[in-house]
C-alpha positions as CSV (number, residue, x, y, z in Angstrom):
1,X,8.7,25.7,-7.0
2,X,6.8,23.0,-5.3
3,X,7.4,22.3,-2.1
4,X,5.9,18.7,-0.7
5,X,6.5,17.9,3.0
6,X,7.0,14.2,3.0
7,X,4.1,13.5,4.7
8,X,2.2,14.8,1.7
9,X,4.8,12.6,-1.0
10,X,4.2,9.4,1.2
11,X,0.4,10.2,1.1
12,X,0.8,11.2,-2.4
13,X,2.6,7.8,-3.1
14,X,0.2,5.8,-1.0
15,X,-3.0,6.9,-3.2
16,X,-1.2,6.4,-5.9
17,X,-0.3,3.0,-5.2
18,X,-3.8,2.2,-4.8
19,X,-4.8,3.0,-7.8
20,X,-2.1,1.7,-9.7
21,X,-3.0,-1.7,-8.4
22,X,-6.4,-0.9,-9.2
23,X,-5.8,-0.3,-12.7
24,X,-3.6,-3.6,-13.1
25,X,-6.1,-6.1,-11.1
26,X,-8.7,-5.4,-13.8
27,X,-6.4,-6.2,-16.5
28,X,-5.3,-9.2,-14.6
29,X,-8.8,-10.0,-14.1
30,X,-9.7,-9.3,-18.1
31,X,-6.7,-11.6,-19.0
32,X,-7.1,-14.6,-16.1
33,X,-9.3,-17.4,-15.7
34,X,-11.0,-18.2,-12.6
35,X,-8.5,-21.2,-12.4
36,X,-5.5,-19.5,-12.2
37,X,-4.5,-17.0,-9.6
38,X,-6.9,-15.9,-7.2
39,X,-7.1,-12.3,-7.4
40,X,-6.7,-11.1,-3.8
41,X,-3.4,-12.9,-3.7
42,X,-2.6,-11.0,-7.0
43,X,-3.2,-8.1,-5.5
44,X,-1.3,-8.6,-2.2
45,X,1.5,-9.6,-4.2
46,X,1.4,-6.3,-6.8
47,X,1.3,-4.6,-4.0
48,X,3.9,-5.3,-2.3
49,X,6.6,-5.6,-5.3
50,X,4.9,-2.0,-6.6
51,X,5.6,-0.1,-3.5
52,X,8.9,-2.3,-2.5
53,X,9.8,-1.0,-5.7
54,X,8.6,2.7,-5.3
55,X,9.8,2.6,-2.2
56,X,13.3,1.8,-3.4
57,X,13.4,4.0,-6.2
58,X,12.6,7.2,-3.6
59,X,15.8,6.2,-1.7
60,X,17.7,6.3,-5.0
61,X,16.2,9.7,-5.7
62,X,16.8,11.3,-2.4
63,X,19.6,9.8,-1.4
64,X,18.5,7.5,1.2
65,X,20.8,4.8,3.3
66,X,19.1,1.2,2.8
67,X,18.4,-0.5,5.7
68,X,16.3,-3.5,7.0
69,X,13.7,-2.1,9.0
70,X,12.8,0.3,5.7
71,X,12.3,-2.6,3.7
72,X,9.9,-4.3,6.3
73,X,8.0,-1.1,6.5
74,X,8.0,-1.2,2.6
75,X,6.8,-4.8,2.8
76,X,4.1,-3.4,5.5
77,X,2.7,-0.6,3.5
78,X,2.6,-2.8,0.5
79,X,0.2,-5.0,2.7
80,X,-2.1,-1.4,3.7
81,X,-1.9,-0.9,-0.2
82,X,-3.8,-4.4,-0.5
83,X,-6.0,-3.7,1.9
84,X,-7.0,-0.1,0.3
85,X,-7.4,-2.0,-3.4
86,X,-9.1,-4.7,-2.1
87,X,-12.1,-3.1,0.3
88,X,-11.5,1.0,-0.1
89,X,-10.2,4.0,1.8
90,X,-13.7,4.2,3.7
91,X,-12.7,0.5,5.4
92,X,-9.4,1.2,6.6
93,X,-10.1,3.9,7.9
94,X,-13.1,2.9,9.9
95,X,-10.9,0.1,11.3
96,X,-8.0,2.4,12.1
97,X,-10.4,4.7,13.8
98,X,-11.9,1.2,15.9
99,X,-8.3,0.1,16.2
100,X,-7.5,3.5,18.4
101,X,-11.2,3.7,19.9
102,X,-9.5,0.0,21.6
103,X,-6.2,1.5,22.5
104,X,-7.4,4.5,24.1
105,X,-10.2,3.1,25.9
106,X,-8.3,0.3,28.1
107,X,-8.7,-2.9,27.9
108,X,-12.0,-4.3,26.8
């Protein structure tokens, strides 16, 4: 049997969220009309309903309690998930590794 540490589900999840999103913005975008929706706000939005909604469902599977400060940290992934569809893996993590170049060097 498979065993996944839950660093390696979230990760799991996370990628998979990505491309998920992916895969719908280009049928958005093959359905839409520049007039309608932007696209980056379609995808911040898909986002964050797909992985509220994964998110949710995972607590229901392993029998996790609800509470607030999941749901804002569901609502903050969702916004990473964005991020990832709309400028790559390469991006954030060159401005994750600048963001902790900033904290550990003092204040500059």
């Amino acid at each position: 049997m498979l065993n996944v540490t839950h660093f390696g589900l979230f990760a799991t999840l996370f990628a998979v969220l990505v491309i998920v999103v992916n895969i719908l913005t280009q049928i958005f975008k093959s359905f839409a009309s520049k007039s309608e929706l932007p696209t980056r706000v379609f995808v911040v939005l898909i986002s964050i309903v797909l992985t509220v909604a994964t998110f949710l469902a995972a607590c229901q599977i392993y029998s996790i309690t609800i509470v607030w400060y999941l749901i804002v940290a569901a609502i903050v992934t969702g916004f990473v998930v964005a991020y990832c569809a709309m400028f790559g893996y390469d991006n954030l993590y060159g401005e994750l590794k600048e963001l902790i170049k900033k904290l550990f060097s003092g204040s500059e």
